[in-house]
C-alpha positions, 0 to 999 in steps of 0.5 A: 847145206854144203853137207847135204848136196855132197851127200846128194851126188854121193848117192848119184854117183852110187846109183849110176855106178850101180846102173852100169855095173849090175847087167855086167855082173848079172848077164853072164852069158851071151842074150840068144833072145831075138826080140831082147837083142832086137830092142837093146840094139835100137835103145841108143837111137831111141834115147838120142831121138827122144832128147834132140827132137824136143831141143829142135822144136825149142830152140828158136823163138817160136814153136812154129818155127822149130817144127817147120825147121824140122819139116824141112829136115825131115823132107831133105834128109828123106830126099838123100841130100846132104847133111850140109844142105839139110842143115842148111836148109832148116836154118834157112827155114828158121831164118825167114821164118823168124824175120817175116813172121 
C-alpha cells in the first residue's frame, strides 16, 4: 500500500511539474493574439471565482442561508462599501438567519 501511494504522488508531481514547464518551453515568443491575451489575462479571476462562490453557499448550515449571505455581499460590494462592512454584513445576514430560521 505505502509503495503505491508514493508512487501516486510521484506521478502527481511529474504531471504539474509538466503542466507548468511546457508553455514555458513551448511559447517561446511573445502571444500578439488579442482574443488569447484577452482570455488568459481573466483565467486567475475565473479560477478564484469558481472555487469561492460554491464554499460561500456551503459554508453555513443551510443552503438558503449561504445564498442570502452572499445576495447580500453582492448588493453591498455593488453599493461601493467597504470590504469591512460587506463582510459584515454577510454574516450578519448568516447569523439571524441561522438563529430564527
Amino acid at each position: 500500500m505505502n509503495s503505491n501511494v508514493s508512487l501516486y504522488i510521484l506521478v502527481m508531481a511529474g504531471v504539474t511539474y509538466l503542466i507548468r514547464l511546457l508553455p514555458l518551453t513551448l511559447i517561446q515568443k511573445e502571444i500578439k493574439n488579442v482574443y488569447i491575451k484577452s482570455f488568459l489575462y481573466y483565467v486567475p479571476y475565473v479560477t478564484l471565482s469558481v472555487m469561492t462562490f460554491p464554499a460561500i453557499i456551503h459554508a453555513t448550515g443551510s443552503v438558503g442561508s449561504g445564498v442570502a449571505a452572499l445576495a447580500v455581499a453582492v448588493l453591498l460590494a455593488y453599493k461601493g462599501k467597504s470590504l469591512f462592512q460587506v463582510s459584515l454584513a454577510a454574516c450578519a445576514a448568516v447569523f439571524f438567519l441561522e438563529l430564527f430560521l
